[in-house]
C-alpha positions in Angstrom: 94.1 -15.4 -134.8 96.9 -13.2 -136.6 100.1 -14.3 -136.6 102.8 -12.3 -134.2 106.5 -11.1 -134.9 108.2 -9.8 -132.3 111.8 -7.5 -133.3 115.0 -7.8 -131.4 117.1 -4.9 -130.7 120.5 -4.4 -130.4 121.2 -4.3 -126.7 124.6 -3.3 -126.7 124.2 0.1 -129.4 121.2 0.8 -127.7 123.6 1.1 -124.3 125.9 3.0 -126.4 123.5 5.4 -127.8 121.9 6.3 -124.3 125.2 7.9 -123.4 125.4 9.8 -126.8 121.8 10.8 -127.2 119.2 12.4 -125.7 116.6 9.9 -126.4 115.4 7.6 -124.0 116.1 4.0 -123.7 112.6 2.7 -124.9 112.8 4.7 -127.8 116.3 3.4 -129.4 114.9 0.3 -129.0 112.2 1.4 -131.3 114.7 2.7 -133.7 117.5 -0.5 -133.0 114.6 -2.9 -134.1 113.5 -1.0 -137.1 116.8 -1.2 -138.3 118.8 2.3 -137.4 121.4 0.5 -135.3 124.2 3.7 -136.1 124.5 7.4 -135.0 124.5 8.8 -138.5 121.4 6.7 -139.0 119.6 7.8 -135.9 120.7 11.4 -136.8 119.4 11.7 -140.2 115.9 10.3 -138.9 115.4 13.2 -136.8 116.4 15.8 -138.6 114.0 17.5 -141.0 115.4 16.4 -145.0 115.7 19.6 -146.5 113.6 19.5 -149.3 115.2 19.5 -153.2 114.8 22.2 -155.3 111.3 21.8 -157.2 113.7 22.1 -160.9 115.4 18.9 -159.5 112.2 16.8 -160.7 112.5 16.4 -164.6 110.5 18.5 -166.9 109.2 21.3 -164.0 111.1 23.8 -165.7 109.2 23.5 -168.8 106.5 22.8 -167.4 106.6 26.6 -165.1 107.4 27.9 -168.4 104.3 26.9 -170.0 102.0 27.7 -167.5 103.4 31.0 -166.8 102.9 31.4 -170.6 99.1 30.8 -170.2 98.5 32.9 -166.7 100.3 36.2 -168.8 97.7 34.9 -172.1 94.8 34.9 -169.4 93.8 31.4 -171.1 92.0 29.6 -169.3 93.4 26.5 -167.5 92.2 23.6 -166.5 93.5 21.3 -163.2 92.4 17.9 -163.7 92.3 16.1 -160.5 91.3 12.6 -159.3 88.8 12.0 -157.1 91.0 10.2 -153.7 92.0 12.5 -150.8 95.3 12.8 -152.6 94.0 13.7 -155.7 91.6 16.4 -154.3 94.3 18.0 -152.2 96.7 18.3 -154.8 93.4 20.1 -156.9 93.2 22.2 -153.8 96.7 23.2 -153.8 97.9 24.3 -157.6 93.7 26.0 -158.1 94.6 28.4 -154.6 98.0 28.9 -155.8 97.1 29.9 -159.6 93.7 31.5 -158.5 96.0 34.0 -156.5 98.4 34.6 -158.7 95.5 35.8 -161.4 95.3 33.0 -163.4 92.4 32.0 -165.2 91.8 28.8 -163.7 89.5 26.1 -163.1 89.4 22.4 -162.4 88.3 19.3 -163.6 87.8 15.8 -161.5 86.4 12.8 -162.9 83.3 11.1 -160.9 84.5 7.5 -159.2 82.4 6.2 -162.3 84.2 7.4 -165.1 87.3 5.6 -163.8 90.9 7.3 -162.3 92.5 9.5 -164.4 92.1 11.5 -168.0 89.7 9.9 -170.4 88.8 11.5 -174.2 85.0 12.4 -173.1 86.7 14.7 -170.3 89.2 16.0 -172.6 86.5 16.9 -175.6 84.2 18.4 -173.1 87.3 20.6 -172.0 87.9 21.5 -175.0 84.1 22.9 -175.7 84.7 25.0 -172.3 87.1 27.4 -174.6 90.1 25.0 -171.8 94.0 25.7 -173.3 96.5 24.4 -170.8 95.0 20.9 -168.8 97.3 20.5 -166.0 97.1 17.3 -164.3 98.2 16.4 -160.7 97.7 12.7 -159.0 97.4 11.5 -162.5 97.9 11.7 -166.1 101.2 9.4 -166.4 99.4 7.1 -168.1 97.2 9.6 -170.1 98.8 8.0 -173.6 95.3 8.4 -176.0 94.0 11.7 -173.7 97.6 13.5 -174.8 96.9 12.3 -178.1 93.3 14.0 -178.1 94.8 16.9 -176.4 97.3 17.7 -179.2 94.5 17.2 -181.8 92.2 20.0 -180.3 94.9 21.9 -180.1 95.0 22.1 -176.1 98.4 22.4 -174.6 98.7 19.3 -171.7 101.2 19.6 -168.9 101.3 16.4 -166.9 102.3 16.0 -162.7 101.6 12.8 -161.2 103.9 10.4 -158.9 102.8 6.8 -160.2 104.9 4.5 -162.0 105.0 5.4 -165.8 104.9 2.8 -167.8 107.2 2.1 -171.4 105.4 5.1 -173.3 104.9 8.5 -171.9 102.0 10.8 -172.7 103.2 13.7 -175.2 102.8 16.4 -173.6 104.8 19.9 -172.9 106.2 18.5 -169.8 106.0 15.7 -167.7 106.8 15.7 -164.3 106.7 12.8 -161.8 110.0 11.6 -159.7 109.5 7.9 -161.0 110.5 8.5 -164.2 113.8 6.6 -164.9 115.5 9.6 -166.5 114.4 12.0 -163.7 117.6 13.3 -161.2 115.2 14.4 -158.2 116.6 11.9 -155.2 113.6 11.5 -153.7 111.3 9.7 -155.1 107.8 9.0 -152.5 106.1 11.9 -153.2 102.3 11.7 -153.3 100.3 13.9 -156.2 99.9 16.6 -153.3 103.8 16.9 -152.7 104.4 17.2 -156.5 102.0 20.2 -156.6 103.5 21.7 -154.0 106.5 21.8 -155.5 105.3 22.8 -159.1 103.7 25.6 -156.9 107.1 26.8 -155.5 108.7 26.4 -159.0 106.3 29.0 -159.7 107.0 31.3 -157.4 110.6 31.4 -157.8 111.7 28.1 -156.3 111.3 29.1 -152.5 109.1 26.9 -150.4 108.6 29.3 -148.3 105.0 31.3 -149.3 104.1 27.1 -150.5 104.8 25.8 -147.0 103.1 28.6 -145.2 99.8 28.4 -147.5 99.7 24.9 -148.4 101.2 22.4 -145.9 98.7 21.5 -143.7 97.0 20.3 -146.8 99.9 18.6 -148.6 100.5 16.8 -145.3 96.5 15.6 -145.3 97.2 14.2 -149.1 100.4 12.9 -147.7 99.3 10.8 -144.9 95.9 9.7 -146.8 97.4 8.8 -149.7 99.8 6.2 -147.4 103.0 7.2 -148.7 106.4 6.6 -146.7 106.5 8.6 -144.2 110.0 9.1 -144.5 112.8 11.9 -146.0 110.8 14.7 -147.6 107.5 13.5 -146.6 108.1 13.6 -142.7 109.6 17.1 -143.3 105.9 18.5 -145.1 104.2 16.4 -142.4 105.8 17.6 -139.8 105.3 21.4 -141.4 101.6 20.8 -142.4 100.8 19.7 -138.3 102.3 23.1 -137.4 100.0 24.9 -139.6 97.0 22.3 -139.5 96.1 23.9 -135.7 95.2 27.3 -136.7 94.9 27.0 -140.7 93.7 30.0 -142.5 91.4 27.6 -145.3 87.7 28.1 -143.7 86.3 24.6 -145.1 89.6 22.6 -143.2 88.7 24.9 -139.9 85.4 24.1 -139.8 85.9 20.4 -140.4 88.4 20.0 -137.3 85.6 21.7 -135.2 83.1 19.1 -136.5 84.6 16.5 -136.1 86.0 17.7 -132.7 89.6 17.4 -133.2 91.8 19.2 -130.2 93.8 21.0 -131.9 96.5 21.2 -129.3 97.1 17.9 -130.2 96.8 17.0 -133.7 98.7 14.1 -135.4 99.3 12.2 -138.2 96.4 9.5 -136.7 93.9 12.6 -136.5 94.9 13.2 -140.5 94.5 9.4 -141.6 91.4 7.8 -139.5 89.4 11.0 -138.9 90.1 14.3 -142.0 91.4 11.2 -144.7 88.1 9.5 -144.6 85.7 12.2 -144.6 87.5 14.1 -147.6 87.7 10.4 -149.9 84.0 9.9 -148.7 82.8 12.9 -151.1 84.8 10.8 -154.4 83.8 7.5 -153.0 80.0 7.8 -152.2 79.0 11.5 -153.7 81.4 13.9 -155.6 84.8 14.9 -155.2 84.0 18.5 -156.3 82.1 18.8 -152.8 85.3 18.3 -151.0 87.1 20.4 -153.8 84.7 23.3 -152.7 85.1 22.8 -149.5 88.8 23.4 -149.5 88.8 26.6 -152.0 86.1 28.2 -150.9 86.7 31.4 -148.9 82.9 32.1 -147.6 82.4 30.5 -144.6 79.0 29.7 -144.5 79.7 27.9 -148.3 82.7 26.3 -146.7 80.4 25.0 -143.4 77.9 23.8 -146.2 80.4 21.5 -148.4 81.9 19.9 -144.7 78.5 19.1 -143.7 77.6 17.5 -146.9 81.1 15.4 -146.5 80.5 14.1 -143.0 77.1 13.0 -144.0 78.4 11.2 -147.0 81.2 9.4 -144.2 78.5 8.9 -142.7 77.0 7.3 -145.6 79.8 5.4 -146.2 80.1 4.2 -142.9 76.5 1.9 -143.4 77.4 1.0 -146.6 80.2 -0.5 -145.7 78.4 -1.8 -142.6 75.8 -3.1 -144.8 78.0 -5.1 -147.7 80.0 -6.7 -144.3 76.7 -7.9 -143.1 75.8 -9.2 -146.3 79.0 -11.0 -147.0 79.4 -12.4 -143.7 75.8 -13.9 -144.2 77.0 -15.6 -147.8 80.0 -17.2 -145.3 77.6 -18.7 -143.3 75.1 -20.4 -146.0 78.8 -21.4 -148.1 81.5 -21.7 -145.6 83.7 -23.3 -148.7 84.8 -19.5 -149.2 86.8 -19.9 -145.9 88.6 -22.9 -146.9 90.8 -20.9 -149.9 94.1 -19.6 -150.1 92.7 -16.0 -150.7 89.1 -14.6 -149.9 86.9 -13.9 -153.7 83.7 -12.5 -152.7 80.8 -10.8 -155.0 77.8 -8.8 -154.5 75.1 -7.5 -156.9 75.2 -3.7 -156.1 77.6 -2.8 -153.7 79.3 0.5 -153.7 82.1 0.4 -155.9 83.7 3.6 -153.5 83.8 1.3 -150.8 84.8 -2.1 -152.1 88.5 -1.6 -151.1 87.7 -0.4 -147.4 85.5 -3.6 -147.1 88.5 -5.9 -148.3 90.8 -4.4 -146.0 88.2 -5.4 -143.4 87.6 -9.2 -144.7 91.3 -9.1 -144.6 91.6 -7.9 -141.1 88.9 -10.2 -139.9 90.2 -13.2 -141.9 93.8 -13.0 -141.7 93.6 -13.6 -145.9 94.0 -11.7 -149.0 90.7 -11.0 -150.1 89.3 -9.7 -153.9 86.0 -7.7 -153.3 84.0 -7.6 -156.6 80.6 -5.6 -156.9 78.4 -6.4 -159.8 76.5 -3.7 -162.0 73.6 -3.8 -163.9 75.0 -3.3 -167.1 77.3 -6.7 -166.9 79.9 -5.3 -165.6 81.9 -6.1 -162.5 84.3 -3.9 -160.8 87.0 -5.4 -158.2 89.1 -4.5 -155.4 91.9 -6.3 -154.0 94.0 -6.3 -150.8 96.7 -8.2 -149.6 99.8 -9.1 -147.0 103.2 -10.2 -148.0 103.6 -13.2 -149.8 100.5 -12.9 -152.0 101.6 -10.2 -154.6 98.5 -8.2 -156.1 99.4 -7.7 -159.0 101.3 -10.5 -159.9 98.0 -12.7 -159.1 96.1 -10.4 -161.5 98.6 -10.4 -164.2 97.8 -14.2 -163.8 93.9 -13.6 -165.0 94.7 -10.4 -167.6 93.3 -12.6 -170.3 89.6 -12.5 -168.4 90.2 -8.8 -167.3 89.3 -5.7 -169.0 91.8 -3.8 -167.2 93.7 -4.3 -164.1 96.0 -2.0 -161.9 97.9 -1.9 -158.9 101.2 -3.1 -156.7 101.7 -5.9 -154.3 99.7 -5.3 -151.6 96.6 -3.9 -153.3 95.0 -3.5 -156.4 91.6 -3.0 -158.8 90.2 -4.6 -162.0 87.5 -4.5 -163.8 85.6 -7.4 -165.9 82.0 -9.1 -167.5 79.9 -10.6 -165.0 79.9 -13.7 -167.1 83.8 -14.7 -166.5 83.7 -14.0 -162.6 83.4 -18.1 -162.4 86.1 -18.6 -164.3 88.4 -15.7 -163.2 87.4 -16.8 -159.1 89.5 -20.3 -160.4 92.2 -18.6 -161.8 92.7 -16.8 -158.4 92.5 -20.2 -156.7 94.8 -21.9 -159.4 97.3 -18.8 -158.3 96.9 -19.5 -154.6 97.8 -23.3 -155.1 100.8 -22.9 -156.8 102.4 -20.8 -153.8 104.5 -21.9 -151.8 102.7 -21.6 -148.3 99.2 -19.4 -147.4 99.7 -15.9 -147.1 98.8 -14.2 -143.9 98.4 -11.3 -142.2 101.4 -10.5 -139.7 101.8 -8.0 -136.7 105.2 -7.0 -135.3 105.7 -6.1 -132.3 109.1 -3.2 -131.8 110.2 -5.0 -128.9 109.1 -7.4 -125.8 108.0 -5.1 -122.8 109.5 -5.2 -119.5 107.6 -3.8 -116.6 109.9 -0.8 -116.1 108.8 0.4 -119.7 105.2 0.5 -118.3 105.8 4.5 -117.0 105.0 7.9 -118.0 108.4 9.3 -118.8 109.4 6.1 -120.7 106.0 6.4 -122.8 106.6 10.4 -123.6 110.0 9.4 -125.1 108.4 7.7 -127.9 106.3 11.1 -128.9 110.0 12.2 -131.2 109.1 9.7 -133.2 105.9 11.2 -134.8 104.7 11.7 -137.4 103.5 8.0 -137.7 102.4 6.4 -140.6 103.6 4.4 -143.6 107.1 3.5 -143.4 107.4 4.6 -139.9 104.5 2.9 -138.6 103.1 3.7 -134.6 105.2 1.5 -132.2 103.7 -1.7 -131.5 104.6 -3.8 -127.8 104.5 -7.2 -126.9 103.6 -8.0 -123.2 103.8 -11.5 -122.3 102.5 -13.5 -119.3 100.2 -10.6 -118.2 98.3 -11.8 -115.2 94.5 -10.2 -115.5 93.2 -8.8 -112.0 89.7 -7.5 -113.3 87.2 -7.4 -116.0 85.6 -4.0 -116.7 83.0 -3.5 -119.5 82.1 -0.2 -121.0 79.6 1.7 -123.0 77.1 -1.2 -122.6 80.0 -3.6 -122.7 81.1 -2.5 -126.1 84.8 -2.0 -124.8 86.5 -3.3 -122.1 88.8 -2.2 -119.7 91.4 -5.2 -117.7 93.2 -4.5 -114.9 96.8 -6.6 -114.7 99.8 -7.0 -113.5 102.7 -7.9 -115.5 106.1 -8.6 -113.2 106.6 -5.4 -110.6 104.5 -3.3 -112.7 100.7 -3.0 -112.2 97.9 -1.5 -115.0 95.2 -1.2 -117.0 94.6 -1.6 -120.7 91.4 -0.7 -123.2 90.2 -3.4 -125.8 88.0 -1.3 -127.6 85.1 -3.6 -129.8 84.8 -6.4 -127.3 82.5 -8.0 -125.1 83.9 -8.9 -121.5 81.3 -11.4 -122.2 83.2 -12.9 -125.1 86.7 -12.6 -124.2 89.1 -15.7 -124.6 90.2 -15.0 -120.9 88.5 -14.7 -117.2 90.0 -13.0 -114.2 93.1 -15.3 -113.0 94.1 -16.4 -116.6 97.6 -15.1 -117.8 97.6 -13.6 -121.1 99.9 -12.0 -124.0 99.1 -9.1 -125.7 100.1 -6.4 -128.6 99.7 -3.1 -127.3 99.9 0.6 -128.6 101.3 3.1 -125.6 100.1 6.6 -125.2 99.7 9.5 -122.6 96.2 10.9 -122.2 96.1 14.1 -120.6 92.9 15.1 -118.7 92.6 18.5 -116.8 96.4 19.2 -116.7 96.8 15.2 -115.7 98.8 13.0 -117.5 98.2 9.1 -117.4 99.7 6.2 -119.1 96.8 4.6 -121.8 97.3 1.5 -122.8 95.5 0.5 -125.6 95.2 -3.4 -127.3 95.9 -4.5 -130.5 95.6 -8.1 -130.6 95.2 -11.1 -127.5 95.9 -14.3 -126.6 96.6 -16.7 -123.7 99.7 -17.3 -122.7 101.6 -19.8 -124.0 99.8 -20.6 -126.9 102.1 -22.3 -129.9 101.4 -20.2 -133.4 103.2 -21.7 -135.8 101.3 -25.0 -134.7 97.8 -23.3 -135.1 99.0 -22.1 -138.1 100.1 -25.0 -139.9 97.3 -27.5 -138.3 94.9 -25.0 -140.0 96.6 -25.4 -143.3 95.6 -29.1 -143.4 92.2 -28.5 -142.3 91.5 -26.3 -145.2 93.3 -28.8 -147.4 91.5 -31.5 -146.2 88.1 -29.2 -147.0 89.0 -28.4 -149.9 89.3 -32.3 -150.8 93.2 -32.0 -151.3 95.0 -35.3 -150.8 96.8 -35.4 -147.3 99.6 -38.5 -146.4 98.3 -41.1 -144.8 100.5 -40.2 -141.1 98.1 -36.8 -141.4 94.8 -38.8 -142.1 95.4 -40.3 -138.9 96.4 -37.9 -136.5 93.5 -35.8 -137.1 90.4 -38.0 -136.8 89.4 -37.6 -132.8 89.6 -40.5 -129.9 86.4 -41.0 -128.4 88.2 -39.6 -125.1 88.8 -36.3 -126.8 85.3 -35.6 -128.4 84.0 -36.4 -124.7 86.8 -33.7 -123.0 85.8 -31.0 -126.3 82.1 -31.6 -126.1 82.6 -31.3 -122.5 84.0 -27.7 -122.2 81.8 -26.5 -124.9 78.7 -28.1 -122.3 80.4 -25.8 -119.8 80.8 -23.0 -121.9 77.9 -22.6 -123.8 79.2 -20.3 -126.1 82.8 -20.2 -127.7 84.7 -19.8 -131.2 87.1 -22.0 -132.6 90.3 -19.9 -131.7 89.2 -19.3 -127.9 88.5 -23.5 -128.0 92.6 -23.8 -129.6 93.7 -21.9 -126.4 92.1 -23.4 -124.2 92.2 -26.9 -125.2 95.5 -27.5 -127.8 97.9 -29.6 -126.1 100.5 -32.0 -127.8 98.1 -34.3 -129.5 95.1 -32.1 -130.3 95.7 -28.8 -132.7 93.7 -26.7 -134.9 92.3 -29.2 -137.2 91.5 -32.1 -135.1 89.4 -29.5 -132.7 88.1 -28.3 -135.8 86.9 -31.7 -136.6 85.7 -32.2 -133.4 83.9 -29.6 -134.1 82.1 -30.5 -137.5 81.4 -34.0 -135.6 78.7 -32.2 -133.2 77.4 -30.0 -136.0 76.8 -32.8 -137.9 75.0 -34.6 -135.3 72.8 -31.2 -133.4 74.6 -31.0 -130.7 76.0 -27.9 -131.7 75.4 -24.0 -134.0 78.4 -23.4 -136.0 78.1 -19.9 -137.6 81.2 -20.0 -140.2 81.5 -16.0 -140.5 82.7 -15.7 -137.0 83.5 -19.2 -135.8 81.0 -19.0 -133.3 80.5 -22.5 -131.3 76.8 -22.3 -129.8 75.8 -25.4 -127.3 72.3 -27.2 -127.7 71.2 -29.5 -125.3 69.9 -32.8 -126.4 67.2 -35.5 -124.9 68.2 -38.6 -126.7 71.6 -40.6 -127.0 73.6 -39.7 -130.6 76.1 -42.1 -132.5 79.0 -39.7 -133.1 80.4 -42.6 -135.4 77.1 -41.9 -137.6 78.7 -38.3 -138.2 79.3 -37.8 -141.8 82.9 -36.1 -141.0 83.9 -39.3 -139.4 82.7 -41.8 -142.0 84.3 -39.2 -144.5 87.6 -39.3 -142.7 87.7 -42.9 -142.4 87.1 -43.7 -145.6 90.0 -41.9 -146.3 92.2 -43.3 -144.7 90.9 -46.3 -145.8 91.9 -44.9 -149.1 95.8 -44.3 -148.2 96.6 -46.7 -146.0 
């Protein structure tokens, strides 16, 4: 179960703004609870932040000037790229731009093995090629030894990026990345694709205009897939690049929207980040980036159709990989559900796909509600990790923690990657815990909700209000509804109950919603129950029809008390984990014999349930999370019951002879502490 905020707005401006604006009321009250509570605010969200002149980032001056030096010298340049979406779109970008302008150019992009950004084999092989100007975009801030070996060959080094630098910079010609502390540009949230851009329109004179018109649709791909805030100058070039995206001239991105049957009428930021993201990081994740770099430059359109075929079967790919490492890690929960009881999630595999660890923690995370480290072993002894996390367990803080059992280690707070031996995983998987410990309270994941529903919001004209507020993405995030004390009418399953489809009715207002990935078999709820809900709204349009869609995030019944399942599963896990608990807690959590009977007799009715779907049903003032979750381990222990950890699955099993529940070993455990603290 994931823990719910729901925002307050501020009635009375929202009032005021309705007679000022043209918006609609639902969507100030987007806006009030995100914060943008006055007119100026409101203003400058909606209109389009002009961007800065490309000179106002430090160093692009010199840094035109040098490359303008090489294109007139015909030497031959080198882009080296990285191998994310971001990293290949901003390759994309400054290889069209200096391939048309007559440079000679190629590029360069590291495979996912070799690490992110420059290294000295790259640069020496470079250097063989006859390379005399490396230009590097999406990296190269950190390029310290790389500059070195670049001024030793005698190969000129111009670096663009847009991560943090750190105390030294490289030395190279120029350097240009708006997080430098000595750099005037006022915004400072590009990605690598939005500095090329404007290193591109430096070139040509400092106009955007030429840029904008050949490049934004992919600057906006690398802006959205590289999760950036969507906010100032990066709404502006997303905003630009969905104009263009619909009918862009670059063959490869044409044929890819066909493939992957994207309606161009009604392309969005979503479209960029769930559907073209994924299938342009799946050629640096699980083959080569240069496939996806091909794909984007080339101008034959049978080559072009070739490379996006070859991508979408790698996605494809990396799809059941991903699949595959899920199933295996949800089998090692089940034979040690111990991993469960922690702070933060470590799990390790021999062999998993490095280019897909980080998309699997984000999934342990969503399923789990935890931080979770993902670590795949290699042959070779080494062991390469990915990290993701929510607020209130900083990333890289917890890794700075371990540095002495690292090799290396990067990243912010809510994500991050390391690398290490194989022999100090033990070790380094206590450190994390240690870490964990010492905070405060468990970190977990949260979902806010912009505002509490009322059954007048639930109409078409409300729901198209809310389309001003695209482009969604980081930083202005897709609005998010609560709807409480829904009352469900009917039960619809779909696509051999994959999905499901409720009918309900929710004060005057009557609907339907989509729960795509579950059962109607499994659901916490049954026709009559009243429930609560976070919901996306959208308009589908169907042969010149327009409809309200509904579509849900997260479920519950009503009423149920969070920040009591929350804390009550805080001691369970203590308590598993063998922490001391007061002697009041010891108590209040081992079962009366008149609540195993009432548990044991719902799951009898049941037959199959899961621990959350058993909280709702059954929490009341004197039984919470951890006493049913004791209950729980009681008729495991004795057969009465399955218990599959990985999904908290509660199976039934009849039995022919009488059982001692006092015999179980969780109660003779929890008595004997409390023997112990009393």
């Amino acid at each position: 179960m994931f823990k719910w905020k729901i925002e307050r707005c501020d009635e009375a401006k929202v009032a005021e703004f309705q007679s000022r604006t043209d918006l609609n009321r639902l969507t100030l009250e987007v806006l009030s609870a995100r914060g943008y509570n006055d007119l100026d605010s409101i203003v400058d969200f909606f209109t389009d932040t002009e961007l800065e002149g490309p000179s106002a980032l430090i160093d692009m001056d010199k840094a035109v000037e040098h490359i303008e030096q090489a294109i007139d010298s015909y030497d031959l340049i080198c882009i080296y790229g990285d191998y994310d979406c971001d990293g290949i779109t901003s390759t994309t970008i400054l290889f069209n731009y200096l391939e048309s302008m007559g440079a000679n150019v190629m590029y360069y992009i590291p495979e996912r093995e070799a690490g992110y950004g420059m290294n000295i084999e790259a640069v020496e092989e470079l250097a063989e090629k006859g390379v005399k100007l490396i230009i590097t975009v999406d990296n190269g801030i950190s390029a310290i030894e790389e500059a070195k070996k670049c001024k030793e060959l005698g190969i000129k080094l111009v670096v663009t990026d847009h991560h943090q630098p750190g105390e030294e910079l490289p030395d190279a010609l120029a350097v240009v990345d708006p997080h430098r502390t000595d750099c005037p540009s006022k915004f400072k949230d590009l990605c690598g694709a939005g500095v090329a851009l404007k290193l591109c329109a430096a070139l040509d004179g400092g106009s955007y205009d030429a840029v904008f018109e050949q490049y934004a649709d992919i600057c906006a791909i690398g802006t959205v897939a590289d999760i950036v805030p969507l906010n100032g100058e990066n709404r502006t070039i997303v905003k630009r690049g969905l104009q263009y995206l619909p009918n862009t001239e670059i063959p490869g991105l044409d044929m890819m929207l066909d493939k992957l049957k994207i309606d161009r009428k009604a392309i969005g930021s979503e479209h960029i980040g769930f559907r073209i993201g994924p299938v342009i990081n799946a050629s640096g994740r699980f083959g080569s980036p240069l496939t996806a770099v091909k794909a984007l430059t080339s101008e034959d359109p049978e080559d072009a159709e070739s490379y996006v075929e070859t991508m979408i079967t790698l996605n494809t790919m990396r799809r059941s990989a991903e699949a595959d490492i899920m199933k295996e890690i949800e089998a090692y929960i089940d034979e040690h559900p111990e991993v469960l009881w922690h702070r933060v999630l470590v799990l390790a595999g021999k062999g998993w796909h490095h280019g897909v660890i980080g998309i699997v923690a984000s999934k342990v995370l969503d399923k789990y509600s935890k931080p979770t480290i993902i670590i795949s072993i290699e042959e070779n002894g080494m062991a390469r990790g990915s990290a993701r996390s929510v607020k209130g367990f900083n990333i890289h803080t917890c890794l700075t923690y371990c540095e002495e059992l690292l090799i290396k280690y990067g990243g912010h707070e809510c994500a991050g990657g390391f690398s290490l031996f194989e022999e100090k995983l033990d070790a380094f998987r206590d450190k994390i815990y240690e870490f964990a410990a010492g905070l405060e309270k468990p970190a977990i994941k949260v979902i806010t909700a912009d505002k509490l529903l009322m059954p007048d919001d639930l109409s078409i004209d409300m729901v198209k209000g809310l389309k001003v507020l695209e482009p969604t993405g980081e930083g202005n995030l897709k609005p998010v509804f609560a709807i409480l004390g829904a009352k469900v009418t009917d039960i619809a399953g779909l696509s051999d109950n994959k999905h499901t489809k409720i009918t309900f009715t929710y004060g005057t207002a009557k609907a339907q919603a989509l729960m795509f990935g579950h059962d109607p078999t499994m659901l916490c709820f049954a026709k009559g129950d009243v429930i609560d809900m976070l919901v996306n709204l959208e308009i589908n349009v169907f042969n010149g029809r327009e409809s309200l869609a509904i579509k849900v995030m997260d479920h519950r019944l009503s009423g149920v008390k969070q920040e009591r399942y929350f804390a009550a599963k805080d001691t369970y896990e203590k308590l598993m984990r063998g922490e001391e608990l007061p002697a009041n807690f010891v108590k209040k959590i081992i079962p009366e014999r008149s609540e195993l009977v009432s548990v044991y007799k719902y799951i009898s009715a049941v037959r199959t349930t899961d621990i959350d779907k058993l909280f709702m049903k059954l929490s009341g003032d004197s039984m919470n999370y951890c006493k049913l979750h004791i209950c729980v381990d009681i008729f495991k222990d004795k057969g009465l019951i399955d218990y599959v950890p990985s999904s908290s699955a509660i199976v039934f099993k009849p039995v022919t002879k009488r059982v001692d529940l006092d015999e179980s070993e969780t109660l003779v455990r929890l008595r004997s502490m409390l023997g112990k603290v009393e």
